[in-house]
Wavefront OBJ file of the C-alpha trace (Angstrom):
o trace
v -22.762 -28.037 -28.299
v -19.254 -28.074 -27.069
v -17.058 -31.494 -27.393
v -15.781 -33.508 -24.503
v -12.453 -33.025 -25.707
v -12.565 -29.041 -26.106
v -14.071 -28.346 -22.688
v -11.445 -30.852 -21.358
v -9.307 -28.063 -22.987
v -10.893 -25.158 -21.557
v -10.800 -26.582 -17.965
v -7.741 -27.657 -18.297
v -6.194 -23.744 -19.137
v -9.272 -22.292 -16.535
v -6.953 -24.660 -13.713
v -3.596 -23.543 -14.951
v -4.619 -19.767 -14.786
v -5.753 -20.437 -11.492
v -3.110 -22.124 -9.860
v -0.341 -19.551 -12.094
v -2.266 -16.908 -10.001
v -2.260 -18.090 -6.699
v 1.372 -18.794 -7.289
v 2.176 -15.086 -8.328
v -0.268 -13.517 -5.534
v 1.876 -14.272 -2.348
v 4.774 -12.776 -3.972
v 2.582 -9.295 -4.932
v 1.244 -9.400 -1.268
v 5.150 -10.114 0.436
v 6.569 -7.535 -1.861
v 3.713 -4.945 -1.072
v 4.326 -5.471 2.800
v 7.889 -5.219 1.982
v 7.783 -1.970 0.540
v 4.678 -1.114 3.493
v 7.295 -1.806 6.138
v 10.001 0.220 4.766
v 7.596 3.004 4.016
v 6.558 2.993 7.804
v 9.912 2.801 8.503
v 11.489 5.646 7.034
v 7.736 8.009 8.598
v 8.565 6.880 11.612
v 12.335 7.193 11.442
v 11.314 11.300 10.355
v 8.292 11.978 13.100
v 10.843 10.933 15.670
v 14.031 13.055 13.802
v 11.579 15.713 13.832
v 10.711 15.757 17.634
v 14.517 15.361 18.889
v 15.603 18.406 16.853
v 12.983 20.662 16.227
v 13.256 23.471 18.815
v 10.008 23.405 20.039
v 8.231 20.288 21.395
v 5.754 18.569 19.077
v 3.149 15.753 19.386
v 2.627 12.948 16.954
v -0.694 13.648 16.180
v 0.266 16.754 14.833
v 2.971 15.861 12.616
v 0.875 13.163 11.123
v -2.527 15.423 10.344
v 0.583 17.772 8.977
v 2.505 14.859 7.349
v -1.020 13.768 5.488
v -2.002 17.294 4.349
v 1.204 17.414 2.673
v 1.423 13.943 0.546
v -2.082 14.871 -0.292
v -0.927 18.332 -1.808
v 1.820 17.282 -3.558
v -0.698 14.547 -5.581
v -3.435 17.365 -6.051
v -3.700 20.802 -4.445
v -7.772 20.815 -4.701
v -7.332 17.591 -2.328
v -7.824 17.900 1.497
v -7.452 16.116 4.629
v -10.119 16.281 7.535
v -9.315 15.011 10.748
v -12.095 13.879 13.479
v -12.410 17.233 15.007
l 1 2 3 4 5 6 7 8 9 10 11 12 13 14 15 16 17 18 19 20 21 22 23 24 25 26 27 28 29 30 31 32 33 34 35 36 37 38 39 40 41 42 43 44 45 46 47 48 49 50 51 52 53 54 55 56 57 58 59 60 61 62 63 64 65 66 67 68 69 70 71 72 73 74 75 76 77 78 79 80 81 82 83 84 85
């Protein structure tokens, strides 16, 4: 049988874990939208470089299905991207 005094202990350290975590987890979740945002940023910031100077006219949908094939070859060329159609 456990004491009084050592699971005074072990809830004691379960609450400080817990509250040291949901301390640390808004900062993971701010710095992950952080980097989200700038990510969507900079894609959007290329689709639209791309369809001002690209000689021919292009749609969005196509530069993304395109944009998606590619990120998924460069991390494995056995991977593939299917669209709806």
């Amino acid at each position: 049988m456990i004491s009084k005094r050592r699971r005074f202990s072990i809830f004691a350290i379960a609450i400080a874990v817990a509250i040291s975590l949901s301390y640390m987890r808004p900062q993971a979740v701010a710095d992950d939208k952080l980097a989200l945002d700038h990510l969507s940023r900079d894609y959007v910031a290329a689709i639209d470089l791309v369809r001002e100077k690209y000689v021919e006219e292009v749609d969005y949908e196509t530069l993304t299905t395109t944009a998606i094939q590619g990120m998924l070859r460069t991390l494995d060329p056995h991977s593939n991207y299917y669209d709806r159609k």
